[in-house]
C-alpha positions in Angstrom: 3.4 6.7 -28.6 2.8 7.1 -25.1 5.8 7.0 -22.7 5.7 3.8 -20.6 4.0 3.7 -17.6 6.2 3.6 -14.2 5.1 2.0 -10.5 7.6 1.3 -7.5 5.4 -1.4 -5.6 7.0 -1.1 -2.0 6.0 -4.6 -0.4 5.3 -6.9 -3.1 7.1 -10.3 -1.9 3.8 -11.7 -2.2 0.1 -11.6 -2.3 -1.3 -8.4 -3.1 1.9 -6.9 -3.8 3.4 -9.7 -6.0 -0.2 -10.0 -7.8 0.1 -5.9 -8.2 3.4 -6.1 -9.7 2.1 -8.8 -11.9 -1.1 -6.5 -13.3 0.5 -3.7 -13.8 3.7 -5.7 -16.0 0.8 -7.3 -17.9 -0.8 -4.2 -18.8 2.7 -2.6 -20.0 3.7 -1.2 -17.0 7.5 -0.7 -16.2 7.6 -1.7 -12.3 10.2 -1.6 -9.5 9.1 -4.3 -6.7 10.5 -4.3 -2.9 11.0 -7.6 -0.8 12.3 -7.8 3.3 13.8 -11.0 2.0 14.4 -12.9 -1.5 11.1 -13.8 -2.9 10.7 -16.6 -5.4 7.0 -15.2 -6.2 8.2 -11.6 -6.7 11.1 -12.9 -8.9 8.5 -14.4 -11.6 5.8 -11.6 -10.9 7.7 -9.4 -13.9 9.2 -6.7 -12.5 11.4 -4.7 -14.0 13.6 -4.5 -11.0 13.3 -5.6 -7.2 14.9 -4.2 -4.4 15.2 -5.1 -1.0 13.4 -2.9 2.0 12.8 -3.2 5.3 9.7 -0.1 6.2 10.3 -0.4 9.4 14.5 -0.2 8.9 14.1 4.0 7.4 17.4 4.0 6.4 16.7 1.0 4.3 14.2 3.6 2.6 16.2 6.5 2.7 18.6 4.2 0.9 16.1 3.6 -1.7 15.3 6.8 -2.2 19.0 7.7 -3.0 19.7 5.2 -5.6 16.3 5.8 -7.3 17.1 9.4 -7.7 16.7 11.2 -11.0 13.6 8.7 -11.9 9.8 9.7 -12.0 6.8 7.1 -11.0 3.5 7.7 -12.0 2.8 5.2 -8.8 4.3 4.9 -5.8 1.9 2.2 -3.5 3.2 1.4 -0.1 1.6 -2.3 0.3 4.1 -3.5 3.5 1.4 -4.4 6.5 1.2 -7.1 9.3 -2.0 -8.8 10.9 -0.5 -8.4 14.4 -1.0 -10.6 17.6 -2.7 -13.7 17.2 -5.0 -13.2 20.0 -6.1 -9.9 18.2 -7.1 -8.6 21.2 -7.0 -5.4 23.3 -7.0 -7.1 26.6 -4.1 -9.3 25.9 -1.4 -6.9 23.8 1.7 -6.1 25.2 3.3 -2.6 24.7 6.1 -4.3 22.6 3.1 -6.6 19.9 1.0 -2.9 20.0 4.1 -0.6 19.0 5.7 -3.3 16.2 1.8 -3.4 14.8 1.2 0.7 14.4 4.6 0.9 13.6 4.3 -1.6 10.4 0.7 -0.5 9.3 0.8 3.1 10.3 3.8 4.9 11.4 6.0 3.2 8.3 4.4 3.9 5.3 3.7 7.6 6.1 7.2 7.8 6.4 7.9 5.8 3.5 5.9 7.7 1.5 7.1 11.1 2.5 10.6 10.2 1.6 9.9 8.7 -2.1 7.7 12.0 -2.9 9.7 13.5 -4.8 10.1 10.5 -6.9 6.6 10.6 -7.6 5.5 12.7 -11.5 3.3 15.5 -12.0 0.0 14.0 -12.1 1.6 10.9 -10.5 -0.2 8.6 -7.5 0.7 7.9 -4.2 -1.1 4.6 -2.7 -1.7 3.3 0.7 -2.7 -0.4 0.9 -5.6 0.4 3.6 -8.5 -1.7 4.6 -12.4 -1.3 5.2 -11.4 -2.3 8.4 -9.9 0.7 9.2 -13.0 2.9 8.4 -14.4 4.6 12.0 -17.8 5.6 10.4 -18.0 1.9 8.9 -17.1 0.0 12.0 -20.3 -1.7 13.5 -18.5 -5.4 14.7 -15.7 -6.0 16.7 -13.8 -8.1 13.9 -9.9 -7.4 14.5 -9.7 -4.8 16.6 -5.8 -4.3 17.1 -5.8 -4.6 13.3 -8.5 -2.1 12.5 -7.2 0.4 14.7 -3.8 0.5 12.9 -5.2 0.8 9.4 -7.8 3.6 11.1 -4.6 5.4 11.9 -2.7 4.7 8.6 -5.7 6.1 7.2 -5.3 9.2 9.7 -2.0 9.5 9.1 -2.4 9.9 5.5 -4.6 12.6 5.6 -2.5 14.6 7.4 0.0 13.4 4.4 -2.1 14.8 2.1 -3.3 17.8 3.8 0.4 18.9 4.4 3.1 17.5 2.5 1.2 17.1 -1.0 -0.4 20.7 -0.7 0.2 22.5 -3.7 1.1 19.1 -5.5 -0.7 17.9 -8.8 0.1 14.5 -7.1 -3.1 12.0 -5.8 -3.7 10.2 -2.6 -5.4 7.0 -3.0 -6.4 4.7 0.0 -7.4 1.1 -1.2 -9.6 -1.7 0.0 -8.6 -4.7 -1.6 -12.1 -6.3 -0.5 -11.5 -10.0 1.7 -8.8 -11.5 -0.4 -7.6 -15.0 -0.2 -3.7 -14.4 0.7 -1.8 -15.5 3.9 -3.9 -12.8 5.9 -7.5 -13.1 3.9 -7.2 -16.8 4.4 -9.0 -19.4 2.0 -12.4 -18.5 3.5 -12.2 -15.2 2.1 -14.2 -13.7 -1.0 -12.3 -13.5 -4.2 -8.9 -14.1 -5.4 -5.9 -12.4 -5.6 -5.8 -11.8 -9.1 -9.6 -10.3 -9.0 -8.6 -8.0 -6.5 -5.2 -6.7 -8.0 -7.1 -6.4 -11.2 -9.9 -4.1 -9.8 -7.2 -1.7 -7.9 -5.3 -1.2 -11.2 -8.6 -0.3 -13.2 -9.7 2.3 -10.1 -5.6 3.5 -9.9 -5.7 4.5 -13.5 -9.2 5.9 -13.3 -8.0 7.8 -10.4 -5.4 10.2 -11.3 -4.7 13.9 -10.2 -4.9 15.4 -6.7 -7.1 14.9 -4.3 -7.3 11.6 -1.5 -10.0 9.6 -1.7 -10.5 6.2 -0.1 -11.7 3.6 -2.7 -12.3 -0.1 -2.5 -11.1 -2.8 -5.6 -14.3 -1.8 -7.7 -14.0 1.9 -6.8 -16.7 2.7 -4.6 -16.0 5.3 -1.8 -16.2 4.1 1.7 -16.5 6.3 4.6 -13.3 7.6 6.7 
């Protein structure tokens, strides 16, 4: 029998994270889940653990790290993100709303990621929860600017990761699109559920092991960087 199946889900106090940690305990999956803050949705999602983190709080990570020593994930998905300023726009952002938004979607989950690395198995995953927003090539509207730009440089940011730090590694880089989803930040307008969308990112995570980074949306097509 195969051995079971292990993901740490960091930011899963709802939506997509909660509905990830919820797929992947229905297909089998042993999963650790992270909250900021108690989360009635993550306690009844199924994980086999939650603990609380804070990606913009690194000790809070390091912290993590340290008491998760000594076990392997075949996952580790950094899902934490914000939407940023409500006015959304370049003209109106303050230093202080600009530097809390890169910080959250960008500057965070690189370092998150590089400090659970070596929790991550031989042929293991790491995950970044990106956006199509955030593809350069792909932007022809003006939708969300502040927003696109920080997922454009999470998805810099991980290529650097995976150029440099999983070198050598037989671990994979996966960038997701979870399509227009309706959560807190979709909003009800949006195209399809959460439990569509967490069920498409599982089926392209576990068609998608092994090294290399690729940027893939919830059915598993590529999209441009």
């Amino acid at each position: 029998m195969a051995d079971q199946q292990t993901a740490l889900i960091i930011g899963a106090s709802r939506g997509l994270g909660a509905g990830l940690v919820r797929e992947l305990a229905g297909r089998g999956w042993s999963v650790i889940g992270t909250q900021r803050k108690p989360s009635a949705e993550l306690a009844e999602a199924g994980a086999a653990a939650i603990e609380t983190v804070d990606i913009d709080d690194h000790a809070s990570v390091t912290a993590l790290a340290g008491k998760l020593a000594g076990q392997a994930f075949d996952l580790v998905l950094v899902n934490a993100g914000v939407t940023g300023p409500g006015h959304a726009s370049a003209d109106k952002v303050t230093g202080q709303e600009l530097g809390a938004l890169m910080m959250t979607n960008a500057v965070a989950p690189i370092r998150t990621a590089r400090t659970l690395l070596p929790l991550v198995k031989d042929d293991g995953t790491v995950a970044f929860m990106s956006s199509g927003l955030g593809s350069v090539a792909g932007r022809t509207h003006d939708m969300a600017e502040l927003y696109s730009a920080s997922k454009a440089a999470l998805n810099s940011l991980t290529r650097g990761f995976a150029a440099k730090d999983v070198a050598g590694k037989n671990v994979g880089v996966v960038n997701l699109h979870p399509g227009w989803v309706k959560t807190d930040m979709g909003g009800e307008g949006a195209d399809i559920d959460v439990a569509t969308s967490v069920a498409g990112m599982v089926d392209v995570l576990e068609a998608n092991r092994g090294p290399g980074h690729k940027f893939l949306d919830y059915q598993g097509k590529t999209l441009p960087w």
